[in-house]
N, C-alpha and C positions, 0 to 999 in steps of 0.2 A: 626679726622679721615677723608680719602679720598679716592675714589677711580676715576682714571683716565685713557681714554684711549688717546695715541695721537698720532702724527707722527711725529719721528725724525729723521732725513737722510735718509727718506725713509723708513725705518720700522715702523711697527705698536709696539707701547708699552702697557705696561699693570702697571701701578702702583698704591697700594693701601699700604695704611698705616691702620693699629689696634688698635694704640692706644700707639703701644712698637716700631715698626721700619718699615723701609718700605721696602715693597715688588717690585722687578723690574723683570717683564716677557716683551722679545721683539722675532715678528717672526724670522726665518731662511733666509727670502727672502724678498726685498723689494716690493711694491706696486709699480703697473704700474702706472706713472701720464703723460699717454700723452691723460687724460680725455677725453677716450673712452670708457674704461674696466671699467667694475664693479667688486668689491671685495664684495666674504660672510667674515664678522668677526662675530666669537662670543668669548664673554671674559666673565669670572666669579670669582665668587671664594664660594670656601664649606668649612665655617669655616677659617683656614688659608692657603688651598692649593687654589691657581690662576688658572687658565687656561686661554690658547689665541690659538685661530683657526683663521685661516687666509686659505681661499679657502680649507678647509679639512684638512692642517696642523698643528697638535695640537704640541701647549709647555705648559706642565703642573708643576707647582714647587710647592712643599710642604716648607711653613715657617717652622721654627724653632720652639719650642713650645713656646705661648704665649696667648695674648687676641685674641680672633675667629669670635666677632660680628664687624660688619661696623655700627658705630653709629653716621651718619652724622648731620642729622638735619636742610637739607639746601634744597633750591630750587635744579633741576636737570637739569644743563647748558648742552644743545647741538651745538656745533659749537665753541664755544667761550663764554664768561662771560660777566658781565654788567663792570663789571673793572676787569685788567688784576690785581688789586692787591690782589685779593680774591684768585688768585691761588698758592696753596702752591709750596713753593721751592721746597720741593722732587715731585713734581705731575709730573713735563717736566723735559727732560733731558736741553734742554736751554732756554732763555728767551721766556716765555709764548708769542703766537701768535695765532689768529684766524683762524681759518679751512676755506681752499678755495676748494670746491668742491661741492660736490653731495651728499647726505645720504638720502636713503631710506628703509622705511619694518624694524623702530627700535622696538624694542622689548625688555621691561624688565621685569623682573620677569612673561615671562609669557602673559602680557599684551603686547599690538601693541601702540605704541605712536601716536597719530592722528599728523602729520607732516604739520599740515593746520594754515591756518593766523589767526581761531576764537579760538582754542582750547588752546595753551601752554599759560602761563600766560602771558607773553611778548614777546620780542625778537625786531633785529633789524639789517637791512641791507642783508634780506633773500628774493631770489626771487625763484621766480618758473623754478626747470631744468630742465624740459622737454620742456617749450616753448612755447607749447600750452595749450589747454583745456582739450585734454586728460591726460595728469599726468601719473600718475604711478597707476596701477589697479583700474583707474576707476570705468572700467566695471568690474564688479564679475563673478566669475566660467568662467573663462573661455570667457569672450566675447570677442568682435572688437571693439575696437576707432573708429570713425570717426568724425573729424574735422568739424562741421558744423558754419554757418555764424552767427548763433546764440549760440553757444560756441560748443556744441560735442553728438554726439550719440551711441549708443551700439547697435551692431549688436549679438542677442542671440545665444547660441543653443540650438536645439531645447526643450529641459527640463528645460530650467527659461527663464523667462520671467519678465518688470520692464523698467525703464530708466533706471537700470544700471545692468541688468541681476538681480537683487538680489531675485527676489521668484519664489521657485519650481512652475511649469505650474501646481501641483496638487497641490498648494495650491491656485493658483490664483482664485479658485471659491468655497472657504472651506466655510462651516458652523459653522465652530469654534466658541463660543458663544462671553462672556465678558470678555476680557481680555486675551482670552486663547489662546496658541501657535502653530501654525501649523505644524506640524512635516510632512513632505514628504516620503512619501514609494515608491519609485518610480519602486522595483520589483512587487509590486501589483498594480501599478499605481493608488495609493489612496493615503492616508492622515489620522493621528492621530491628536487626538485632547489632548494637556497638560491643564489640568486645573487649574485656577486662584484658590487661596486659596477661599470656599464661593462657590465652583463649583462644580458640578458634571455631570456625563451621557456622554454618545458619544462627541457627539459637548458641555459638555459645558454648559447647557443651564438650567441646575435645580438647584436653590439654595437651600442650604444645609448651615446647623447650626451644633457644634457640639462642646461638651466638652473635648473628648479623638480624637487625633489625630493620623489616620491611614498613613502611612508613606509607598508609596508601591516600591521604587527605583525609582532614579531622581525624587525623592522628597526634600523639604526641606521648612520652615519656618526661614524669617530674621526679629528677636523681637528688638526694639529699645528701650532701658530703660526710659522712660520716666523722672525717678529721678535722672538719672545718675550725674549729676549735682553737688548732695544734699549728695551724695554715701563716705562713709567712705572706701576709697579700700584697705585700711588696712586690715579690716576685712570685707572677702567676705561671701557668703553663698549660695549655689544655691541646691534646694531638688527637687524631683521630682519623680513618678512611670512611670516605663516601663515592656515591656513584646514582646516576640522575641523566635523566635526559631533560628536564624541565629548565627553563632559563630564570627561574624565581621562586625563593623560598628562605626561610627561617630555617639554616641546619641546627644549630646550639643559641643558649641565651642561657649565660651565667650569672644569675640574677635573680630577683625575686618579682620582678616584673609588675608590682602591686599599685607604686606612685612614682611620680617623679624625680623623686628625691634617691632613690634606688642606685646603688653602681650597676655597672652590669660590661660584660665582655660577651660582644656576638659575633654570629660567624654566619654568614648567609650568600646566596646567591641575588644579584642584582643585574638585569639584562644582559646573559647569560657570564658573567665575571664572575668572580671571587668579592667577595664583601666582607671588612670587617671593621667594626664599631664598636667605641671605647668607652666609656663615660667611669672618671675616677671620682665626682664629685660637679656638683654645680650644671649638672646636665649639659654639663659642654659635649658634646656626644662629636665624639670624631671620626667619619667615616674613612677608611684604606680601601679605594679599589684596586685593582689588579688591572695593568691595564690593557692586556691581550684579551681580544674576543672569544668567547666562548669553548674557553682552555676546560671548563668545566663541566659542560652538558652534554658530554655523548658517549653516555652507558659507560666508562672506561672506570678503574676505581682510581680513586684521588687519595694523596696524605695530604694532609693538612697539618701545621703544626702554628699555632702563638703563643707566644713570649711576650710578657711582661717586665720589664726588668723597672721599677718606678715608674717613668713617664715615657721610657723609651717601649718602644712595641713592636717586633720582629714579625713575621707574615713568612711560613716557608710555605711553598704549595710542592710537592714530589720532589719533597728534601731538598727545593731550588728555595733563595732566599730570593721574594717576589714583592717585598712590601717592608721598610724601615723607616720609622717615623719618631722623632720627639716630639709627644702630642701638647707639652707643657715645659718650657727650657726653665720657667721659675720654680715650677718643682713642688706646688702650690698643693696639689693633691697627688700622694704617689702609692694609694693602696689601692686595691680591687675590694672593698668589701661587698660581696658578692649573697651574702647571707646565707654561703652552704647549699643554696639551690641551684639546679643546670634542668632546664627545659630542653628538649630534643626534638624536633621537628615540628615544633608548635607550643600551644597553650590548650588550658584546658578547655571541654568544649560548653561552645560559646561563647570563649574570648577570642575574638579576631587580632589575625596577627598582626596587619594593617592596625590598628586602633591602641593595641598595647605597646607594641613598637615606636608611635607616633609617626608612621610613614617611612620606618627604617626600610624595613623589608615589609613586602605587599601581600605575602601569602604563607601558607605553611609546608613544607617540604613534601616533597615525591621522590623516594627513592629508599636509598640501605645506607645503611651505617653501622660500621665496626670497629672493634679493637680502640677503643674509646680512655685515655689516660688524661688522667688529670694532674698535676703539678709534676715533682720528679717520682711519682710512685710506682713502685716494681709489677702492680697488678693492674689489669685492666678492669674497669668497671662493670661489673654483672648486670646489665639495663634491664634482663627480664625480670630482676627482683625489686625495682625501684617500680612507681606507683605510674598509669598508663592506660589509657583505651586507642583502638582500633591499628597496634602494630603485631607485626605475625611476624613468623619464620622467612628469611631473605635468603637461606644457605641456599 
């Protein structure tokens, strides 16, 4: 599989292959190259339809029906490759060539690619186009460049302040405790305090122990499995009680949440039911609702228990068996590789759960959760020592 963008004759293209045949999207209009102008591109694809934007011009093509994941596997070349024989025949319209220009402000999935000499794993014959030391946004929110003999400076406005503009002026004198994050209110010209998992109080600043974990929005807990290692992911298991009065949220995602290509096993509320979604490969994501109304939003505490056993997927809600499904009878993918990580009542902040989920679950959890086991193991999960902002004591 591949997916590629390039420039041939002056157009930008769009080609990706699934696995069964390849897909070719190219704009309406060529790019300017008299390496002045800047072009916005965005290119994608949802499943097997593409899309390519080129300065607000959209060309969208829906494949044919076929295979819908991109399962590459590779490092993710920008500008050109380490050898031109690595690039597939159908990727260019003709013989593969290295990109002469400018690219700034990439962006995949979401994430900003750091475009710097310390960060991508390699590369080679790339220099700096802007020329000087100030670069390409620098300075944050908004500042002014200036060139100075000792590389460059940022001229703020008035509400951040930093050598590169980057923190609110109400935070520059916060009392925020250990670890905990400043949030700027800048209509009241003050300042919140997020707290470090292990934290509580205004600033921050009272530690705090606890067995049930209170989950109050822009929360979340990231558990790394310690055994994952030793883990038969054939056969998963993950149990745990909750209690909510909310009718929508993200309780668990066992997963690493980062790309598509990710497994993952989650467990959520969806208008006010029981939700759970499987994905063992191939983003076949398979939802299990529950199908009695609102068995799960009203303050009561809940068990939960899934099973994974291959392709089969067991659903108990208060030790009732409420959910049995063969997600896959050919048997095609039957591990959970889950990469050792389990998120708890969300992602981290400023990843929307809506958006990482791709529309699973619409929001992040409200409420407690305890007594938390993972496969057949004798102990429960210690959540206040795995990594976390904004959950407290629920006892």
């Amino acid at each position: 599989d591949f997916l590629c963008i390039s420039l041939a004759n002056g157009f930008i293209q769009l080609r990706y292959n699934l696995g069964d045949k390849t897909v070719v999207l190219q704009t309406s209009k060529k790019v300017h190259t008299n390496g002045n102008t800047w072009h916005s591109l965005k290119a994608g694809r949802v499943g097997n339809e593409g899309y390519l934007d080129l300065d607000g011009i959209n060309i969208t093509q829906k494949a044919s029906p076929g295979m819908n994941a991109l399962d590459t596997h590779t490092d993710f070349f920008v500008g050109g490759v380490s050898s031109l024989n690595l690039v597939h025949s159908m990727a260019v319209e003709n013989e593969p060539t290295s990109f002469t220009g400018c690219i700034r402000e990439m962006v995949i999935n979401d994430r900003e690619l750091k475009l710097t000499v310390t960060d991508p794993k390699g590369g080679a014959n790339v220099g700096d186009c802007d020329g000087t030391a100030c670069g390409y946004t620098v300075c944050k929110n908004n500042g002014t460049c200036q060139v100075e003999r000792s590389g460059f400076s940022c001229s703020c406005p008035q509400e951040w302040v930093g050598s590169t503009c980057e923190q609110s002026i109400h935070c520059s004198q916060n009392r925020c405790g250990f670890q905990a994050l400043c949030v700027p209110q800048p209509t009241l010209f003050s300042y919140s305090c997020v707290c470090a998992l292990g934290w509580s109080g205004k600033y921050c600043d009272s530690k705090i122990k606890f067995f049930v974990a209170k989950f109050v929005g822009n929360s979340y807990i990231k558990y790394t499995d310690p055994y994952y290692g030793k883990r038969d992911l054939q056969y998963s298991r993950i149990a745990l009680n909750f209690t909510t009065n909310q009718t929508e949220g993200l309780i668990v995602w066992m997963g690493k949440g980062e790309d598509e290509d990710n497994d993952f096993l989650a467990i959520g509320l969806a208008n006010g039911t029981l939700k759970v979604v499987i994905n063992l490969g191939e983003r076949i994501s398979v939802p299990l609702i529950h199908s009695k109304y609102s068995t799960c939003c009203d303050e009561r505490w809940h068990f939960v228990t899934v099973v994974q056993n291959q392709t089969c997927v067991k659903v108990y809600l208060d030790e009732e068996l409420v959910l049995f499904e063969d997600i896959d009878p050919h048997r095609k993918y039957t591990a959970l590789n889950y990469g050792g990580i389990c998120y708890f009542g969300g992602f981290e902040i400023g990843r929307e759960v809506n958006i990482v989920t791709t529309g699973l679950f619409q929001k992040e959890f409200i409420g407690k959760i305890k007594d938390v086991v993972l496969f057949q193991d004798s102990n429960k999960i210690q959540l206040m020592k795995a990594e976390g902002y904004n959950v407290y004591n629920g006892n």
